[in-house]
C-alpha positions, 0 to 999 in steps of 0.5 A, spaced: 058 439 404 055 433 399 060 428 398 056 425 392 057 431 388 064 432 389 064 423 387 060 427 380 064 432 378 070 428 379 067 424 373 065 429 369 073 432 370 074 425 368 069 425 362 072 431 359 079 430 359 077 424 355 073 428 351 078 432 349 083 427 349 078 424 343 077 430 340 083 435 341 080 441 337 073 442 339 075 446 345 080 450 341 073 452 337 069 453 342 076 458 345 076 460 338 068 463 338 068 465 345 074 469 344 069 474 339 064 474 345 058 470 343 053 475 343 045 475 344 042 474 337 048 470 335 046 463 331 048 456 333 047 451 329 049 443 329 049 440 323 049 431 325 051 426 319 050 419 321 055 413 319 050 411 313 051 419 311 043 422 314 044 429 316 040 432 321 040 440 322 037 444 328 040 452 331 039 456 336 038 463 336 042 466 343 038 469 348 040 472 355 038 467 358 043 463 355 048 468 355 047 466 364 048 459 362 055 459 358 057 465 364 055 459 369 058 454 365 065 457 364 065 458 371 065 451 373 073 452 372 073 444 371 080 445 367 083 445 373 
């Protein structure tokens, strides 16, 4: 057993509770999306705007390998 990782995922439990202390409806969107199944092919995209109002745009078109990502992540059960 590796107790540094364990020290490390204790901080990222911690991280996300403030997170989503902070931002209380960004999990219920990514519910929201999750709900209808993100599906490869699907686009994601992130729209940035800094404090003097620059935006800055990218996105992703979803693949399988990104589908084995979000698979793995919503595996990592740390809302318990």
């Amino acid at each position: 057993m590796n107790f540094g990782n364990i020290g490390t995922m204790m901080k990222l439990q911690s991280a996300l509770k403030a997170f989503n202390a902070n931002h209380p409806r960004v999990m219920p969107f990514f519910k929201a999306v999750g709900a209808e199944g993100v599906k490869e092919g699907m686009v994601i995209e992130m729209t940035v705007r800094t404090p003097e109002g620059k935006s800055m745009t990218s996105n992703i078109k979803v693949q399988q390998s990104d589908l084995e990502l979000i698979e793995l992540l919503k595996n990592l059960n740390m809302n318990e």
